[in-house]
SERO-4910 file (N, C-alpha, C, O; in steps of 0.05 Angstrom, whole numbers):
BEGIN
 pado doro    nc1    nc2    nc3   cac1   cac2   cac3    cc1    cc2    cc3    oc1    oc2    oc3
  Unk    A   -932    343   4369   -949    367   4371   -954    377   4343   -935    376   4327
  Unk    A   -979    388   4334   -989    398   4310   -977    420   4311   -976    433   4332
  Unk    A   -962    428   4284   -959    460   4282   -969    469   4262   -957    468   4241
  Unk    A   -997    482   4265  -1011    487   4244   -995    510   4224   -976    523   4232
  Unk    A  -1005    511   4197  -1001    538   4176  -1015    557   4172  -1030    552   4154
  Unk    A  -1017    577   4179  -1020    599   4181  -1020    621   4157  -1002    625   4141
  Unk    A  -1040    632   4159  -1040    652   4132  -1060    668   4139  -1074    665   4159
  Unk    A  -1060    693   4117  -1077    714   4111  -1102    700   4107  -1108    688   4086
  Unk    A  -1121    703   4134  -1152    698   4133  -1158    676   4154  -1182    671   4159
  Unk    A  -1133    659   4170  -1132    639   4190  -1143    658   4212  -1139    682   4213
  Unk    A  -1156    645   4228  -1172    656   4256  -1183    633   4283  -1193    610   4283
  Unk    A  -1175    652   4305  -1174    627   4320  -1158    628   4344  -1155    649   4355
  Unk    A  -1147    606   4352  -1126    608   4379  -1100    601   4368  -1080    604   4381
  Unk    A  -1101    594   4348  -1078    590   4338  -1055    616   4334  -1031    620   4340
  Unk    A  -1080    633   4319  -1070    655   4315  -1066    670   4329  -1047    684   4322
  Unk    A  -1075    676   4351  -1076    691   4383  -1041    678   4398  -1025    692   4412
  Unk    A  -1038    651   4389  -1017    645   4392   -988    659   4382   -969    672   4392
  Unk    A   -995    651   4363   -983    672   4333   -977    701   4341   -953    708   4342
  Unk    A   -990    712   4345   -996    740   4356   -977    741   4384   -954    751   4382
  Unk    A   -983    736   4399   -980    738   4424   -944    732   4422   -925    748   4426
  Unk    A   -945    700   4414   -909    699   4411   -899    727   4400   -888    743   4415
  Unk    A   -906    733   4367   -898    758   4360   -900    773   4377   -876    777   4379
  Unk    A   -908    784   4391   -909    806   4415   -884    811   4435   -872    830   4445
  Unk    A   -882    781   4437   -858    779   4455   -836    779   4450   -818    782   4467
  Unk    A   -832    776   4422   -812    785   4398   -797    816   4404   -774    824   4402
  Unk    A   -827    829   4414   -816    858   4407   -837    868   4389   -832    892   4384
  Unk    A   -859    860   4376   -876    859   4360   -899    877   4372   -903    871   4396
  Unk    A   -914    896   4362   -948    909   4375   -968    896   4355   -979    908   4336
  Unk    A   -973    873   4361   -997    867   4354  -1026    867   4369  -1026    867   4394
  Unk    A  -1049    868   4354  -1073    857   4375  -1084    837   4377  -1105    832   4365
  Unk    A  -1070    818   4396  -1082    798   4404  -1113    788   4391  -1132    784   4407
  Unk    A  -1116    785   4372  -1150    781   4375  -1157    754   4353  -1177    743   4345
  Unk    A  -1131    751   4352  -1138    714   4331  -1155    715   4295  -1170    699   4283
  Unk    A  -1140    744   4288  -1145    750   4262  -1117    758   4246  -1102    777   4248
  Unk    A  -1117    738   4233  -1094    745   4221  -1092    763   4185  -1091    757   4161
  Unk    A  -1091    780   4197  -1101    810   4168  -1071    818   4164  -1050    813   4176
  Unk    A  -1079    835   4142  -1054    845   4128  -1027    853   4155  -1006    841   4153
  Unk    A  -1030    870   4175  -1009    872   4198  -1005    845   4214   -991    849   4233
  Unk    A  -1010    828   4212  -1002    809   4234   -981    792   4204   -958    784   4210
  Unk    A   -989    790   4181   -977    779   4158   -950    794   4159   -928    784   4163
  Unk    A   -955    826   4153   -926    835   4154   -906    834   4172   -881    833   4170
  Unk    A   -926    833   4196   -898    835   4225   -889    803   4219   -867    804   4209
  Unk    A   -898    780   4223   -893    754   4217   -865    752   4192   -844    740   4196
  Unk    A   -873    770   4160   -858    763   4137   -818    780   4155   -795    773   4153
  Unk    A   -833    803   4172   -812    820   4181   -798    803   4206   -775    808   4212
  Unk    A   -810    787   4216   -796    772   4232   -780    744   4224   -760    736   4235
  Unk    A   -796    731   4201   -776    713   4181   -756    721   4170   -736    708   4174
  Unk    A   -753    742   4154   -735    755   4147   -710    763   4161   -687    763   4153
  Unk    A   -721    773   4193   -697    772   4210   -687    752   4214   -663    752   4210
  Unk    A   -697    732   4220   -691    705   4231   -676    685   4206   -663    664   4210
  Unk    A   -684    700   4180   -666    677   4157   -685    666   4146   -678    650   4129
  Unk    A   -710    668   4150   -728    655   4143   -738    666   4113   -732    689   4108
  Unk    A   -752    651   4096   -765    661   4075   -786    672   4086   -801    660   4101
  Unk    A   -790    702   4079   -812    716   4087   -837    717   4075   -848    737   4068
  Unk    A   -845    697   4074   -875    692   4062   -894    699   4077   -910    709   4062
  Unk    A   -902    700   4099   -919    703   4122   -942    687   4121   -966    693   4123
  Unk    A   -926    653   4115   -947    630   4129   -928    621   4153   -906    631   4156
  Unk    A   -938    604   4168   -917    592   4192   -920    569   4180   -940    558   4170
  Unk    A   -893    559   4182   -880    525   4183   -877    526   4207   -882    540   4226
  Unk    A   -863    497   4200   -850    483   4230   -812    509   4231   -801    518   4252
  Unk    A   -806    512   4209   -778    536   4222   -795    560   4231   -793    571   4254
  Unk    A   -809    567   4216   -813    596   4228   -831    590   4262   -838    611   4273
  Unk    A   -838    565   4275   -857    555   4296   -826    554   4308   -822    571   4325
  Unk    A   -816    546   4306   -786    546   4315   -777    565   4327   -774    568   4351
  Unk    A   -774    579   4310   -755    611   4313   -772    629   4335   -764    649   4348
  Unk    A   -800    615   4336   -808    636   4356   -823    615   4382   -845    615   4394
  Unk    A   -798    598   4384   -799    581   4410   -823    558   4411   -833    548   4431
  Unk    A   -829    554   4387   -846    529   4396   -843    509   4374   -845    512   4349
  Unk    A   -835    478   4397   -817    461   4378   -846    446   4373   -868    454   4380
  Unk    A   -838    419   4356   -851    404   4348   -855    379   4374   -870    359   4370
***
């Protein structure tokens, strides 16, 4: 399975993905497959919990950490 990378200006279903997992985190995002400055920070704030380097792109750990394997 592809796990795409993600960043500030990615848009799409990917990101809706993105979003939505975050949500279920515990996260208030809006669902809408834009990834702008708040969906970057809740993402860097959820790497950070998790151990992750808080960059706020997704890899395959941070695709991980929020339940979706390769």
């Amino acid at each position: 399975m592809h796990l795409p990378t993600l960043s500030i200006g990615s848009r799409g279903p990917e990101v809706k993905n993105l979003q939505a997992r975050l949500n279920a985190k515990g996260f208030c995002l809006d669902v809408d497959g834009i990834f702008g400055p708040k969906t970057a920070a809740v993402l860097a704030s959820w790497q950070k919990k998790r151990g992750l380097t808080p960059n706020a792109h997704t890899n395959a750990q941070t695709w991980k950490s929020l339940g979706r394997a390769a």
